[in-house]
C-alpha positions as CSV (number, residue, x, y, z in Angstrom):
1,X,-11.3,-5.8,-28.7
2,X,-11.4,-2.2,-27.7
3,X,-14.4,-0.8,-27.0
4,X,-14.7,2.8,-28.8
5,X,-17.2,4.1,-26.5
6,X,-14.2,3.8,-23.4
7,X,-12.4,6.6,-23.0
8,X,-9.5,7.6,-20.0
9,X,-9.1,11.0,-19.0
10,X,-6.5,12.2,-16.3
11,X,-6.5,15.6,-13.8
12,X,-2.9,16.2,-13.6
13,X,-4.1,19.1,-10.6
14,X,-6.4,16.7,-8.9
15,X,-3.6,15.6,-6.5
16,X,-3.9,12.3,-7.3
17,X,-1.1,10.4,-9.0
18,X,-1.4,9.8,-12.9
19,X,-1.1,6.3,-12.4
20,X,-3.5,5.6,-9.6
21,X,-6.0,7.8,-11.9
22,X,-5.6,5.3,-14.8
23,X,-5.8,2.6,-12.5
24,X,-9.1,3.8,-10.8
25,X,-10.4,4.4,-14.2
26,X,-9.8,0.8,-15.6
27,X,-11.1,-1.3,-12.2
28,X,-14.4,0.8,-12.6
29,X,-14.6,0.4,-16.3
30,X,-14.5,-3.2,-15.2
31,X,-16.4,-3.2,-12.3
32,X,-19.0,-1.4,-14.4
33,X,-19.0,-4.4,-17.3
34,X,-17.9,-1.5,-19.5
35,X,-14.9,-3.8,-20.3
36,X,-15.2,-7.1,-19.9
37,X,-12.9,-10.4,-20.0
38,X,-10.8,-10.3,-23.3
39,X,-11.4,-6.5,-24.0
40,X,-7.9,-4.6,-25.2
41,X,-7.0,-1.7,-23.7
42,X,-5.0,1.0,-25.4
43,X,-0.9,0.0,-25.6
44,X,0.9,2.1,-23.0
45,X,2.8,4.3,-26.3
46,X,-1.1,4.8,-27.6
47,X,-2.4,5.9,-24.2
48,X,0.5,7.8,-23.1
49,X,0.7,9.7,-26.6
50,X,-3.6,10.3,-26.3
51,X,-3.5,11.7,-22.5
52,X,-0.3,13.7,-23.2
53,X,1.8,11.9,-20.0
54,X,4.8,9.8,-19.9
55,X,4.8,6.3,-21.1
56,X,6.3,4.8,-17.8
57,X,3.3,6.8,-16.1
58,X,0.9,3.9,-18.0
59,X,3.4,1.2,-17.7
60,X,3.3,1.3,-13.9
61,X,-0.6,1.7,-13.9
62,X,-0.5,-1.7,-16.2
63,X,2.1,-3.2,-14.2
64,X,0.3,-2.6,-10.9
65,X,-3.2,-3.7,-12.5
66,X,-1.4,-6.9,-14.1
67,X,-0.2,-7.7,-10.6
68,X,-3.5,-7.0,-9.2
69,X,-5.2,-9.7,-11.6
70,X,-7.6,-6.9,-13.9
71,X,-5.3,-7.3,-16.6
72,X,-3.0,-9.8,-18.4
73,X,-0.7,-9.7,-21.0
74,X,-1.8,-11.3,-24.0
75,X,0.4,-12.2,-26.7
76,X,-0.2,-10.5,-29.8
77,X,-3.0,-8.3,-28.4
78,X,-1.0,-6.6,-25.9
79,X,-3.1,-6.1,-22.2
80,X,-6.7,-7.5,-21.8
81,X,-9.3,-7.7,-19.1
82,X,-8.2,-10.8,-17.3
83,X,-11.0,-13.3,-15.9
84,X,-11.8,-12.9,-12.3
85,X,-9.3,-14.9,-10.3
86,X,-10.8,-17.8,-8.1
87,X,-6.9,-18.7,-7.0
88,X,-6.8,-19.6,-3.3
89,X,-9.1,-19.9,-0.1
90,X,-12.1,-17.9,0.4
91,X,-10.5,-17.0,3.3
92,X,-7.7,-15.3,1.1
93,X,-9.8,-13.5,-1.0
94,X,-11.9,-11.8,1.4
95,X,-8.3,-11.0,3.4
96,X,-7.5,-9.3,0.0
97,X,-10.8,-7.0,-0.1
98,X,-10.4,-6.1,3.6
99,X,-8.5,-3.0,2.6
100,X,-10.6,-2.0,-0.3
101,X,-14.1,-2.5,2.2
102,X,-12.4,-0.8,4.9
103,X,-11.6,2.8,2.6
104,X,-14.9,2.0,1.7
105,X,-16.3,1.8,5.0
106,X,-14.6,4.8,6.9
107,X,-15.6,7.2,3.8
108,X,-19.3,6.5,4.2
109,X,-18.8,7.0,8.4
110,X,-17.2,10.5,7.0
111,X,-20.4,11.3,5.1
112,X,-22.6,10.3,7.7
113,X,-24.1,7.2,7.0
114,X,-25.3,4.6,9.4
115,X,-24.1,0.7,9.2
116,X,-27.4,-0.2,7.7
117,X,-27.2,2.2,4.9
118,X,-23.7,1.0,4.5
119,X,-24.7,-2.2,4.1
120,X,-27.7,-1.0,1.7
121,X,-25.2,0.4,-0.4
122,X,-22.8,-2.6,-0.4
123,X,-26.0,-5.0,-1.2
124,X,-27.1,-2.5,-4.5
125,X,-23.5,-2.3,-5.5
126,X,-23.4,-6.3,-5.2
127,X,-26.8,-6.4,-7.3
128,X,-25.9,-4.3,-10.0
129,X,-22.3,-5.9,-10.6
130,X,-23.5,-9.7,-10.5
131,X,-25.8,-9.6,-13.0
């Protein structure tokens, strides 16, 4: 089920594609625990109609998140949280967060910090996700 207390805003002047702002929005909420596996999210009419944008705005955000395993359809309940994916090697996985740790990386070089505090940051980031 929905949680009421999650809410999506968009910045359509932030420079930063509609869909890649919903998208952002719904990996934090889950990388947060703020939704969890089985959670709905709004239908792509219902979230288009509240944030005022085009329906094929959300569609591709959902699209791109289903194909990115966060969401699944579900049917009868429209898109959920999907359980974490343990499909293929270690190996593969960590290939697939390579891109993700490297953004990560370079924009902690930009504001200054060292590899250790990188590393800190990573480790309490780790912490407060796996509990």
């Amino acid at each position: 089920m929905q949680r009421p207390s999650v809410t999506f805003s968009v910045h359509p002047s932030s420079g930063v594609p509609i869909y890649r702002q919903l998208m952002d929005q719904v990996q934090a909420l889950v990388a947060g625990g703020k939704l969890v596996v089985g959670d709905t999210i709004p239908s792509v009419r219902q979230m288009a109609a509240d944030l005022g944008v085009n329906m094929m705005t959300v569609s591709k955000a959902y699209a791109k998140l289903e194909a990115l395993g966060v969401l699944q359809r579900e049917r009868g309940k429209g898109m959920v949280v999907a359980a974490p994916s343990t499909e293929g090697s270690v190996a593969h996985r960590q290939e697939q967060m390579r891109p993700l740790a490297d953004q990560a990386v370079v924009r902690g070089l930009q504001l200054g910090l060292t590899p250790p505090q990188l590393l800190d940051v990573f480790k309490a980031s780790i912490e407060d996700h796996s509990s």
